[in-house]
C-alpha positions, 0 to 999 in steps of 0.5 A, a space after each residue: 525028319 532028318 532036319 528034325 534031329 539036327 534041330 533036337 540034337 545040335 543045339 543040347 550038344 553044343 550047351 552041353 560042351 560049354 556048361 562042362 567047359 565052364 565047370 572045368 575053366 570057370 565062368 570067364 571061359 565059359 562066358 567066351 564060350 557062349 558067345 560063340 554062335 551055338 544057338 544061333 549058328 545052328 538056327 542060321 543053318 536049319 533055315 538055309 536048309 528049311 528056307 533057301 540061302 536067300 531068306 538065310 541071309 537076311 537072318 544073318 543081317 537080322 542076328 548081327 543086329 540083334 547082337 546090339 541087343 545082347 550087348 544090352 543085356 549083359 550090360 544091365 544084367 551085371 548092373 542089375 546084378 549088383 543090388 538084386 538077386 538073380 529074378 530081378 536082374 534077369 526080369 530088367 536084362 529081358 525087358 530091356 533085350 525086348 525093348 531094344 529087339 523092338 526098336 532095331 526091328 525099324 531099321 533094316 541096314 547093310 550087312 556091313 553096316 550093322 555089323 560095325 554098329 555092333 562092335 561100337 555098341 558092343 566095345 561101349 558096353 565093354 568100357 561101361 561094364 562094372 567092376 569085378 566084386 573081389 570079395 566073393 569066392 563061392 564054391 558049390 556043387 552044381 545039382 545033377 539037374 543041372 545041365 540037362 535043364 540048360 540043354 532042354 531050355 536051349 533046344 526047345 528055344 531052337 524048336 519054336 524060333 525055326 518052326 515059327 521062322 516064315 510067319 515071322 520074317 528073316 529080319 525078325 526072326 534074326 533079331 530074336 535067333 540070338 536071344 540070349 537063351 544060353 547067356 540067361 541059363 549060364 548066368 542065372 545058373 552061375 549067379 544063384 550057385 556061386 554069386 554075383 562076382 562069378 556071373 559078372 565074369 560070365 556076362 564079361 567074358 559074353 560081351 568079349 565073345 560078341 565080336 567073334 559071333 557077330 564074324 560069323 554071321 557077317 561071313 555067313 551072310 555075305 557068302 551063302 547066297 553066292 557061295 552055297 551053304 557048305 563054303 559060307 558055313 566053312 568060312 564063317 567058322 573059320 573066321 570065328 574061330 580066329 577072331 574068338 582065338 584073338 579075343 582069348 588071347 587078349 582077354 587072357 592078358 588082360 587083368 580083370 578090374 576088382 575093386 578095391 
């Protein structure tokens, strides 16, 4: 029961903390946000507990995997982005987070390995990113709806991945654990209230965050069959906290690319 309530109250906890972030520091912010672990860090912790340090740690190498995937995605979402609306970008971003889910779950790496594959693919995406649209600057007032619906959406993804984490197998359900649940809601959110200009923001600011999520579960994995769950979860969110401090610090120095 108790595992229950951690599973149901976590996650809307921690979605709840970025959609208010985002409210009050913009989509950049909260797209540096999100792309800390706050699906699937939770989901990484329920199943040590659920399922042993062993099985977790395969999840581990599996989301660090599916973070290439994640990558995709906001890739082809901010592409999409810029000729369609929100059904046609989200419809092209999630057929290609499918299909790239379904290709990385044939090959099974080193921990090490994947995670340095994930940085190279993720650092491409960033290179290949679009610029920024400069003439938009949509200001609405998000409905009261809002945010409860992005926490309910995230919890009952949670719910079902850890429910049906041992039919599917620690390598499968880590390349499904960082579907982008929290990337989907906050952009399509994001797009359809303040346009397209704000959601290439969020998904950007995603992307930047990918090295500080792929960290944690790169210590996490390496720690938790030999250290315990306690120690590995303490070291992996220090080590992303530091490396999501750098992100914003660089990030933050950096000028966005508009067009002209």
């Amino acid at each position: 029961m108790n595992l229950f309530f951690l599973k149901a109250l976590l996650t809307p906890s921690l979605i709840g903390l970025v959609s208010v972030a985002g409210r009050r520091w913009g989509p950049a912010v909260s797209g540096l946000l999100v792309g800390l672990p706050l699906t699937s860090g939770p989901v990484l912790l329920i199943l040590a507990l659920q399922n042993g340090t062993a099985f977790a740690a395969d999840t581990a190498r599996g989301i660090i995997f599916g973070t290439i995937s994640v990558a995709i995605f906001c890739l082809t979402y901010a592409w999409a982005a810029l000729r369609w609306g929100w059904p046609g970008a989200l419809l092209a971003s999630w057929l290609v987070f499918l299909a790239a889910t379904a290709l990385l779950q044939l090959a099974i790496l080193p921990l090490a390995l994947a995670f340095a594959i994930c940085v190279v693919v993720a650092a491409v995406a960033l290179a290949l990113f679009p610029r920024v649209p400069a003439k938009e600057a949509v200001v609405v007032t998000p409905p009261m709806w809002d945010i409860p619906a992005r926490m309910a959406v995230a919890t009952v993804f949670v719910l079902l991945l850890t429910g049906v984490a041992p039919q599917l197998g620690p390598h499968l359900t880590g390349l499904l654990a960082p579907f982008p649940i929290f990337g989907t809601v906050l952009a399509t959110f994001t797009h359809a209230q303040a346009g397209t200009a704000a959601a290439l923001r969020l998904l950007r600011g995603l992307l930047v965050g990918l090295l500080s999520f792929a960290s944690f579960f790169l210590v996490a994995g390496t720690l938790v069959v030999p250290a315990g769950i306690l120690p590995a979860f303490v070291a992996a969110i220090i080590a992303t906290v530091a490396v999501q401090g750098a992100s914003q610090w660089v990030f933050a120095r950096r000028r966005e690319p508009r067009y002209a």
